[in-house]
C-alpha positions as CSV (number, residue, x, y, z in Angstrom):
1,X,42.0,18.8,-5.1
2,X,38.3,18.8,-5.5
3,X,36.7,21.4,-7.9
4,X,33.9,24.2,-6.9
5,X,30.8,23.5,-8.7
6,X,30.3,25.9,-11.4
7,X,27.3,28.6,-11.2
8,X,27.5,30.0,-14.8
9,X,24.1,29.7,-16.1
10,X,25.2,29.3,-19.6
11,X,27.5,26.0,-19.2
12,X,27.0,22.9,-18.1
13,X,27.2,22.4,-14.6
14,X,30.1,20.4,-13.3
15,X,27.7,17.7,-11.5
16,X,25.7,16.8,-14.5
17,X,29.3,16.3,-17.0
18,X,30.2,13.9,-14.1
19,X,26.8,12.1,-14.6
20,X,27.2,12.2,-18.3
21,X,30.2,10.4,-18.6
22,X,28.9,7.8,-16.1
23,X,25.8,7.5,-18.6
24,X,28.1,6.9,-21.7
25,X,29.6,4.0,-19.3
26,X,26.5,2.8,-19.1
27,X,24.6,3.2,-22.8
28,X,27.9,1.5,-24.0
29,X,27.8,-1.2,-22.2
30,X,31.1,-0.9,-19.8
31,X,28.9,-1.0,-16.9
32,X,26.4,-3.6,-17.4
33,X,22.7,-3.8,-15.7
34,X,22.6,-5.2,-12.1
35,X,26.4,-3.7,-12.1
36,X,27.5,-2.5,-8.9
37,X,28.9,1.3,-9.4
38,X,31.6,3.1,-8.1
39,X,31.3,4.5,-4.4
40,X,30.3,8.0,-4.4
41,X,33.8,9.1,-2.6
42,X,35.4,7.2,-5.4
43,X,33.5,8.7,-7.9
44,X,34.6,11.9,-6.6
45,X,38.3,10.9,-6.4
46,X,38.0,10.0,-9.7
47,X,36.9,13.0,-10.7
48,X,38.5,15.4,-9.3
49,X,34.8,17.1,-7.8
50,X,33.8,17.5,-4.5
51,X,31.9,14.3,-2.5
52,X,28.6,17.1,-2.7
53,X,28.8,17.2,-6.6
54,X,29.3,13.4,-6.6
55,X,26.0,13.2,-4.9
56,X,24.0,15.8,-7.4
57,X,25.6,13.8,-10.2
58,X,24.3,10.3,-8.5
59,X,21.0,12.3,-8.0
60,X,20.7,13.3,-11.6
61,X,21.4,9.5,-12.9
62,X,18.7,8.2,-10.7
63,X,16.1,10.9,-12.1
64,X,16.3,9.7,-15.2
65,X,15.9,5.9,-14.5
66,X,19.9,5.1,-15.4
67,X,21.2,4.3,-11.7
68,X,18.9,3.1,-8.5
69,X,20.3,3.2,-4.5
70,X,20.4,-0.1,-2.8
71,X,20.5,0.3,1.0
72,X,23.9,-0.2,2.8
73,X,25.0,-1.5,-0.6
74,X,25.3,1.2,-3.0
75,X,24.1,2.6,-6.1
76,X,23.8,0.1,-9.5
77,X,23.0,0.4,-12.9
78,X,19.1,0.2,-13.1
79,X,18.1,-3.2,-14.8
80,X,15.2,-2.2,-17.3
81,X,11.6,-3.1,-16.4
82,X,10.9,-6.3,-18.7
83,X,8.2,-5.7,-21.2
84,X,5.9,-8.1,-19.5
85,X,2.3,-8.2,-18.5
86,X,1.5,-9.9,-15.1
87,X,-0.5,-12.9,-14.8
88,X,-3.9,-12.3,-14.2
89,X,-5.9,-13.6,-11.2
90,X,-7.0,-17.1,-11.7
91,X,-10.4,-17.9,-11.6
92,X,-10.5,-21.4,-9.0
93,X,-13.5,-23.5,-8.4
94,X,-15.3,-22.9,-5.3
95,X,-15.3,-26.7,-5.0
96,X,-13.4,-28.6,-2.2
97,X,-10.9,-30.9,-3.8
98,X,-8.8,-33.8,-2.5
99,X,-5.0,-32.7,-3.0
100,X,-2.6,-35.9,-5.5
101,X,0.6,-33.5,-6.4
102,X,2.9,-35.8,-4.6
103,X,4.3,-37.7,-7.9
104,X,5.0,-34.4,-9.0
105,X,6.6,-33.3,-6.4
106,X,8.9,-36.1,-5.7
107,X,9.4,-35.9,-9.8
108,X,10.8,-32.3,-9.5
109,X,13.3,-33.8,-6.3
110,X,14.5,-36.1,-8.2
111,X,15.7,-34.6,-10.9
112,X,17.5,-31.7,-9.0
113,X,19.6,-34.5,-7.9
114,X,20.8,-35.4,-11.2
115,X,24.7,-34.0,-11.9
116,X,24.7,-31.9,-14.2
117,X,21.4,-30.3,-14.1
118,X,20.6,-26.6,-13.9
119,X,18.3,-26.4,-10.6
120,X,16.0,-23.6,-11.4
121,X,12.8,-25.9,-10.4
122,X,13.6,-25.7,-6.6
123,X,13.1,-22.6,-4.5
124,X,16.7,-23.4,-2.7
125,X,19.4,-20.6,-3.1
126,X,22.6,-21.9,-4.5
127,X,25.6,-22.5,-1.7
128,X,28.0,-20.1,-3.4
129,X,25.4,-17.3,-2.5
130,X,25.4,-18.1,1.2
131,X,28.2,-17.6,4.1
132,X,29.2,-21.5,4.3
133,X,32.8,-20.5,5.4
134,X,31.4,-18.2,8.7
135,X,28.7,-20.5,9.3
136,X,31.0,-23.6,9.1
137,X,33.7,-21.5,11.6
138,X,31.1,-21.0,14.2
139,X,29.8,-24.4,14.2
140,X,32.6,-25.9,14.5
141,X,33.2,-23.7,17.5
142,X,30.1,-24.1,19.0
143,X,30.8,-27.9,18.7
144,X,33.7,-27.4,20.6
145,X,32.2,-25.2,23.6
146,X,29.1,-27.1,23.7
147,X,30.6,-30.5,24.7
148,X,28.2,-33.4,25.7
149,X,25.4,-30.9,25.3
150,X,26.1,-30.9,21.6
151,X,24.9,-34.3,21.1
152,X,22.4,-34.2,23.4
153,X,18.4,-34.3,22.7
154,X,17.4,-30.2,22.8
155,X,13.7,-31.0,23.6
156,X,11.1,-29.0,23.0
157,X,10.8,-26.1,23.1
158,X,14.2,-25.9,21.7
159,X,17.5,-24.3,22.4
160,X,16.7,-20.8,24.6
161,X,19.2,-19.3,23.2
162,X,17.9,-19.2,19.8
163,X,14.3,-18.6,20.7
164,X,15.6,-15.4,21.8
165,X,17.1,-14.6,18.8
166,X,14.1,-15.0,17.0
167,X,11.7,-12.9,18.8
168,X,14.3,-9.9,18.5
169,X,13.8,-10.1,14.9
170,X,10.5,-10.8,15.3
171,X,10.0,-7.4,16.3
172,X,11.2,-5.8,13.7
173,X,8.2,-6.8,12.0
174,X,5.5,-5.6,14.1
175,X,4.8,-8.3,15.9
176,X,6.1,-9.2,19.8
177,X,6.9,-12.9,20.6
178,X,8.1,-13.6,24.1
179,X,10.9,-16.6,23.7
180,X,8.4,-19.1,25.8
181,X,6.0,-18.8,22.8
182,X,8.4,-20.3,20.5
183,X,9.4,-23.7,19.6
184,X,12.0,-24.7,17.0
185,X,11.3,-27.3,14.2
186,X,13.3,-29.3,11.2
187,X,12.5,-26.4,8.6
188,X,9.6,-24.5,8.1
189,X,7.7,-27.7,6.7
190,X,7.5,-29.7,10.4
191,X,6.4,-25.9,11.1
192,X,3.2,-25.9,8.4
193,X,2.4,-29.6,9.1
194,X,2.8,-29.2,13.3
195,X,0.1,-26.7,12.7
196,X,-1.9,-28.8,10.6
197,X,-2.1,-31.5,12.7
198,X,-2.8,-29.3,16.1
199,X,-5.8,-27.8,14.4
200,X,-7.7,-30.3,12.0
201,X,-8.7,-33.9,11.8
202,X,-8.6,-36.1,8.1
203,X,-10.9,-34.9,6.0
204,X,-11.1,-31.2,7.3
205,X,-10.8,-28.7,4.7
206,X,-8.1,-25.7,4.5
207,X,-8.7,-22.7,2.6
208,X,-5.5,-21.9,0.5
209,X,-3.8,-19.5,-1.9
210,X,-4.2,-20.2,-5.4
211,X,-1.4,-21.1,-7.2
212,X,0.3,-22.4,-3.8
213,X,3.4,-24.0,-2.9
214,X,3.4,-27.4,-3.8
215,X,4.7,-28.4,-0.3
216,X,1.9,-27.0,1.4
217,X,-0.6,-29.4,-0.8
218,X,1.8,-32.2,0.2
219,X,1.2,-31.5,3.1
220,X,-2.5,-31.6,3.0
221,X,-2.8,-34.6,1.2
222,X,0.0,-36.5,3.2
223,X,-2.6,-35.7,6.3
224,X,-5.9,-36.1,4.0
225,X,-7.0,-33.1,4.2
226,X,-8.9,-31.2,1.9
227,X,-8.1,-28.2,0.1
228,X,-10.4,-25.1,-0.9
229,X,-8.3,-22.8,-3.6
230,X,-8.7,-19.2,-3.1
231,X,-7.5,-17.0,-6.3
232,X,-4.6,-14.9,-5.5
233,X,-3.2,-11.8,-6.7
234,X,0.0,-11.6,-8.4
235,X,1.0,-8.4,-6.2
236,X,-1.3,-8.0,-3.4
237,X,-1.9,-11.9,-2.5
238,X,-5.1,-13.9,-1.2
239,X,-8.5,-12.1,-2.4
240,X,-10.0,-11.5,0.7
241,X,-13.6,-11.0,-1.2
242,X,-13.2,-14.4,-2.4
243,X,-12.5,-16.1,1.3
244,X,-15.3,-14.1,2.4
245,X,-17.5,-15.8,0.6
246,X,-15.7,-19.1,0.6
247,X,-16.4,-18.8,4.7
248,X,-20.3,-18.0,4.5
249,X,-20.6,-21.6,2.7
250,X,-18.2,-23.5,3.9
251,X,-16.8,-25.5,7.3
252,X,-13.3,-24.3,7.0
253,X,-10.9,-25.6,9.4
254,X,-8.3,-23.2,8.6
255,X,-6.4,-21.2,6.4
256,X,-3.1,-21.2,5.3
257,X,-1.4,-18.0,3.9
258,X,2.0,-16.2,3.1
259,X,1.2,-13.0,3.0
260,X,4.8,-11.6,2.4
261,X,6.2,-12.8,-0.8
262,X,4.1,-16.2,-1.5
263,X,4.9,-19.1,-3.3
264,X,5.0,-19.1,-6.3
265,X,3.5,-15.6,-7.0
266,X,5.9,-13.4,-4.7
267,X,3.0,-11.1,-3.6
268,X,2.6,-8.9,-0.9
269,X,-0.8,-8.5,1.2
270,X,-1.1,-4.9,2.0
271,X,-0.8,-4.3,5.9
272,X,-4.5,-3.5,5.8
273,X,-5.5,-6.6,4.0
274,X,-3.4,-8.4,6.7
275,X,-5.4,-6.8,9.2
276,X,-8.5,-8.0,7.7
277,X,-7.3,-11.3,6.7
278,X,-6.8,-11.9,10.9
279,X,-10.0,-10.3,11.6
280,X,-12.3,-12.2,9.4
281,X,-11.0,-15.5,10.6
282,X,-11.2,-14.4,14.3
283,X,-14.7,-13.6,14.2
284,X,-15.3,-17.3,13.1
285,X,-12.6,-19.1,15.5
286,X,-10.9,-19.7,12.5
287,X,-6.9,-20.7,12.7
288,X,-4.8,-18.7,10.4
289,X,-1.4,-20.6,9.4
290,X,1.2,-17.7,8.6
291,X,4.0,-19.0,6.4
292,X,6.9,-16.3,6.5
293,X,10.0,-18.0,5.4
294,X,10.6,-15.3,2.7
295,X,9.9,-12.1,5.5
296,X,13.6,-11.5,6.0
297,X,14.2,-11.2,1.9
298,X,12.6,-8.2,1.1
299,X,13.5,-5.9,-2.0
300,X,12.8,-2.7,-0.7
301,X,14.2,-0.8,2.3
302,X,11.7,-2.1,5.0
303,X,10.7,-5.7,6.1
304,X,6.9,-6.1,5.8
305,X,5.0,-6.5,8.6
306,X,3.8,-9.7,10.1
307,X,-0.4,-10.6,10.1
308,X,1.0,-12.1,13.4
309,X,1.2,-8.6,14.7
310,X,-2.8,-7.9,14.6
311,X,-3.8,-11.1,16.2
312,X,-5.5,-10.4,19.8
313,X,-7.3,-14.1,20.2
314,X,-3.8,-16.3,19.5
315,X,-5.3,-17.6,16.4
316,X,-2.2,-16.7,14.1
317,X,0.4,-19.8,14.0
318,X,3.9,-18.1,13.1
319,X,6.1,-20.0,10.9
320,X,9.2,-19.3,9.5
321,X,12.6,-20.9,8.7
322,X,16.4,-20.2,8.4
323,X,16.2,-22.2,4.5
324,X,15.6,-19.6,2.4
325,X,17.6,-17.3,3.9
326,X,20.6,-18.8,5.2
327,X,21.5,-22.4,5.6
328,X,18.9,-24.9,4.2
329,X,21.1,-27.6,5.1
330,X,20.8,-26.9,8.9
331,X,16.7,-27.5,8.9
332,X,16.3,-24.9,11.5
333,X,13.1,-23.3,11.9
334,X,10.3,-22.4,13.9
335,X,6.5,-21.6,15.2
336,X,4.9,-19.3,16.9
337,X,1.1,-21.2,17.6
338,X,-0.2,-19.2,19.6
339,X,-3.2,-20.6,21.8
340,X,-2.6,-24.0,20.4
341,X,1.2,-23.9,21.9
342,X,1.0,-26.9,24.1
343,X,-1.1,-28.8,21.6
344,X,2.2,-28.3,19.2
345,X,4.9,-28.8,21.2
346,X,3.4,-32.5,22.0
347,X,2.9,-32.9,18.5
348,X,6.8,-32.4,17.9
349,X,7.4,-35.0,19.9
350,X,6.1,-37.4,18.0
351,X,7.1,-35.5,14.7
352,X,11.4,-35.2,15.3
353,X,11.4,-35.5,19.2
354,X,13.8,-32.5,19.0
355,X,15.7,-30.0,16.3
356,X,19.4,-30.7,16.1
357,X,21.2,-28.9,18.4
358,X,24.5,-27.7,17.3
359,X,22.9,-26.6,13.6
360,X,20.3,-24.0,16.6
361,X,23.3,-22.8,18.1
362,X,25.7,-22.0,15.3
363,X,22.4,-19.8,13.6
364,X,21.5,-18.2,16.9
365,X,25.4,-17.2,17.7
366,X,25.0,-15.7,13.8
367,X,21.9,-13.9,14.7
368,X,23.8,-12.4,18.0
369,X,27.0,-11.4,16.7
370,X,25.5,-9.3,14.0
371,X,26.4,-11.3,11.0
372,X,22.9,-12.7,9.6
373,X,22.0,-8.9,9.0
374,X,25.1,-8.0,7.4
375,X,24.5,-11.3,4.7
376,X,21.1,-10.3,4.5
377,X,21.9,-6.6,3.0
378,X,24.2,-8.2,0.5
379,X,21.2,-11.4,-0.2
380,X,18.5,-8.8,-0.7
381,X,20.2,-6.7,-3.1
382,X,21.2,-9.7,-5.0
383,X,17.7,-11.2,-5.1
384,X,16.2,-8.1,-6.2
385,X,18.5,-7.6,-9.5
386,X,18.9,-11.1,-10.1
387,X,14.7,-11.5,-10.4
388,X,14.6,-8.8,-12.7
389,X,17.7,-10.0,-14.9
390,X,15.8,-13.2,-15.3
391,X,12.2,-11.6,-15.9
392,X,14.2,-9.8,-18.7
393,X,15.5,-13.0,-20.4
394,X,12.3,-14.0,-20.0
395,X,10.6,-11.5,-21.8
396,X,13.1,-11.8,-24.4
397,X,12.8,-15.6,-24.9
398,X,9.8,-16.8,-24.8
399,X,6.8,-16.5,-26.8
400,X,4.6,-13.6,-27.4
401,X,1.7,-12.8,-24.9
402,X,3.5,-14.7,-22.2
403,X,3.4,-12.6,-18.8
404,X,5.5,-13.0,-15.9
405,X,5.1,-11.7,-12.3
406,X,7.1,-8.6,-10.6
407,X,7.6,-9.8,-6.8
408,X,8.3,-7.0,-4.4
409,X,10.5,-10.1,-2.5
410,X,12.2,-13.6,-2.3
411,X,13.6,-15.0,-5.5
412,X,11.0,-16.9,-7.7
413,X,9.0,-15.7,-10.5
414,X,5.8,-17.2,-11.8
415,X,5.7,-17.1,-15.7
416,X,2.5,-17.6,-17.7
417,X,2.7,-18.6,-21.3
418,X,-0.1,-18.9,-23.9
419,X,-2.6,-21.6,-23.2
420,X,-0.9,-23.8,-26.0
421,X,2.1,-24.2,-24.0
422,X,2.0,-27.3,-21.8
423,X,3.9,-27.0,-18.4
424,X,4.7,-30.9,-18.0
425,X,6.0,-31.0,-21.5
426,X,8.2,-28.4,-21.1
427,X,9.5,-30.0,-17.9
428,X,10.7,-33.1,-19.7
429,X,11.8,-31.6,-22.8
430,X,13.8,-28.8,-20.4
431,X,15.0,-31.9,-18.4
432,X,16.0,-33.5,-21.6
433,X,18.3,-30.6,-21.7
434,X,19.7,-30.5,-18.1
435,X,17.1,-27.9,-17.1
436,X,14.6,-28.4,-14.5
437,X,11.4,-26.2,-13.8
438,X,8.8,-26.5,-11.7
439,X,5.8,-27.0,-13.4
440,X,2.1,-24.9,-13.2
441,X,0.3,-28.0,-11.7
442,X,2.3,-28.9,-9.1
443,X,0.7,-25.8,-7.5
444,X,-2.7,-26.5,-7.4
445,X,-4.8,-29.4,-5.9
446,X,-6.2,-30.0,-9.1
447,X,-3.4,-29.8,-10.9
448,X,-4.2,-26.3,-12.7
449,X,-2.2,-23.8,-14.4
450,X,-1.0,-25.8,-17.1
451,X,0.8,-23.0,-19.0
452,X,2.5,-21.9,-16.0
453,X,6.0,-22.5,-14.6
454,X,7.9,-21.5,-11.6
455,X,11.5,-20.2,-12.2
456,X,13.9,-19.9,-9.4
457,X,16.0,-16.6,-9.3
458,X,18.4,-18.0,-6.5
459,X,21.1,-19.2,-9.2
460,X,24.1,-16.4,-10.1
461,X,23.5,-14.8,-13.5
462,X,25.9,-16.8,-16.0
463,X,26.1,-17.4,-19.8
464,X,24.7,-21.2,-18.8
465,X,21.8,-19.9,-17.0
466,X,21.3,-17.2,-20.1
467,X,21.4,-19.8,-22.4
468,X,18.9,-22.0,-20.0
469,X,16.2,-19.3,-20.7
470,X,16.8,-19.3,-24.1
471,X,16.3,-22.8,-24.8
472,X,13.4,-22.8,-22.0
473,X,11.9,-20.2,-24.4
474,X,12.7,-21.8,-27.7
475,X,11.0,-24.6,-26.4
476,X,7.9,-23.1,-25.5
477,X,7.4,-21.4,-29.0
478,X,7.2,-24.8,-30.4
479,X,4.5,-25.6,-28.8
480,X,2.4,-23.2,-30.6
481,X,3.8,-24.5,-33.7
């Protein structure tokens, strides 16, 4: 039987001794940071109190930093802030540069194929986080309803079914996408480089976030393009001062961004910023190339909005994946391009011809029946203490002065050590160790940031990956021996 809270003023009241024992559990270690606690009607089982005191008890742990609320998931112990400056804004040559990071980037590929080796270069989330077995059930059974359609072609625009699916959730982000203005592609990358193609010629230059992600300069230098950095913000994203300027002296063809959670940097553009971002390049005709394939993983209780939802001219080209999120196996994603629709969905044609089929239908019967949101609560929550677990080890390990960022989203963190640290050095001596990092230079066309790395946070805590940053660290503080 529960107990009535007590009013005495002069004792304790019964809500807060029910905190306080949960507090010892957690300043001795029983329940661990990024620990999931006990259910609120458990707690009050346990107990013996009423589900009301649970909550004040609950209440008074999260005032005082111990315990924080996860959405649909619960309440877990708060993982302490790490003691970490954040990068500070590059300053990047107004110059336009031709874009070589290829090497690099089929160096980092390579060695995440090697047995044995740690993959924390890689922005891929490991298969034991996502639902292979329900994923794997429904495509088999799609397989089996689908018959000859299964293996047949889906041409462009791609499966309907899907399409749909997409611009539902497309609305949750403030945007509105009518399934005719879709077209599905092989991943988010035929996505970027669809767009590329529909709205530049070689040679034409593309104003991009600086650091970016290295596939994005692959991409501009597979289709010689140029590349114009613009610095970036480690928590608000692409200085818009900076493009302005960049646009009053330059012919830019068009500008690619990730305004929710980018690559590597895992910053947010304000929803005003966003606004302006689509603004400035509308008054100038200018295409803006939205890259939202970390949208759906969001930290905090709302998905951002999309700069796709302030365009009025159809200059915004909408691309997003399934990758990050869900299955990167399947290679499902897709674009939204706006006035340059029909120029794209050619372009696919010669690109893939189609997406494969049954891979579309098994994620849109997901989408449909409700279980991509219920993976995605679970994901988020995941994400968002596992990135501040390894910001902590970070801080721990590695030398003084380094700074790492604090991404409001996604699952990568951007670490910047003291200028004596070399980035490609650490990658083979990490690799030398069965560790592999992306390097700093792989993010910029010319091959900047130096005494950066990019750490992926999509690998489940474990003494391996504990010892990882240790040795990652270790490593580093000999350079500036």
């Amino acid at each position: 039987m529960s107990r009535t809270p007590r009013t005495d003023a002069t004792s304790t009241p019964l809500y807060q001794e029910v905190a306080e024992k949960i507090a010892r559990l957690i300043e001795e270690g029983v329940l661990r940071p990024g620990e999931r606690v006990s259910s609120l009607r458990r707690v009050s089982e346990q107990h013996g109190v009423s589900l009301t005191t649970a909550i004040q008890a609950f209440i008074w742990l999260e005032d005082r930093g111990l315990v924080e609320a996860r959405p649909k998931s619960g309440f877990f112990v708060r993982v302490p802030r790490p003691v970490l400056k954040e990068p500070m804004m590059a300053r990047t040559p107004r110059a336009v540069s031709e874009v070589t990071v290829g090497a690099l980037q089929s160096r980092l590929f390579e060695a995440a194929m090697l047995p044995r080796v740690l993959a924390l270069g890689g922005a891929v989330p490991s298969p034991e986080l996502l639902p292979m077995v329900k994923l794997n059930r429904i495509l088999a059974s799609v397989a089996r309803r689908a018959g000859k359609s299964g293996v047949s072609y889906d041409m462009p625009p791609g499966t309907e079914v899907l399409r749909r699916e997409v611009a539902k959730r497309v609305m949750n982000s403030g945007a509105m996408l009518l399934p005719q203005e879709v077209i599905t592609t092989c991943g988010a990358t035929e996505g970027l480089m669809l767009c590329l193609r529909a709205v530049t010629v070689p040679g034409s230059v593309v104003a991009v976030e600086s650091p970016t992600y290295f596939g994005v300069l692959h991409a501009l230098e597979s289709l010689k393009l140029r590349a114009i950095e613009i610095p970036t913000h480690p928590r608000d994203g692409m200085d818009l001062e900076a493009l302005a300027r960049v646009l009053k002296t330059r012919q830019v063809a068009a500008c690619l961004a990730v305004p929710n959670f980018s690559n590597p940097l895992g910053a947010l553009m304000p929803d005003a910023n966003k606004e302006r971002l689509v603004r400035m390049l509308a008054e100038r005709d200018i295409p803006l190339i939205e890259d939202d394939v970390f949208g759906e993983l969001h930290h905090g209780p709302h998905r951002p909005r999309l700069a796709k939802g302030y365009d009025e001219k159809g200059l915004v080209m909408l691309c997003s994946s399934f990758s990050k999120s869900l299955a990167p196996g399947y290679r499902v994603g897709w674009v939204a391009p706006g006035r340059y629709y029909e120029q794209v969905k050619t372009l696919k044609l010669t690109s893939t011809l189609a997406t494969a089929t049954l891979p579309e239908l098994a994620i849109a019967e997901f989408l449909a029946t409700g279980g991509y949101d219920h993976y995605l609560r679970g994901a988020r929550a995941f994400y968002a203490g596992n990135v501040q677990r390894v910001a902590q080890a970070v801080a721990a390990a590695f030398p003084e002065g380094t700074r790492v960022t604090q991404p409001q989203g996604g699952f990568v963190l951007w670490v910047e050590m003291p200028p004596r640290v070399d980035a490609l050095r650490l990658q083979d001596e990490a690799l030398a160790r069965e560790i592999n990092i992306a390097p700093g230079p792989m993010f910029s066309p010319n091959q900047g940031y130096r005494n950066c790395i990019r750490l992926s946070c999509g690998v489940p805590w474990s003494p391996r990956l504990q010892e990882a940053l240790q040795i990652l660290g270790s490593l580093a503080k000999r350079h500036l021996a």
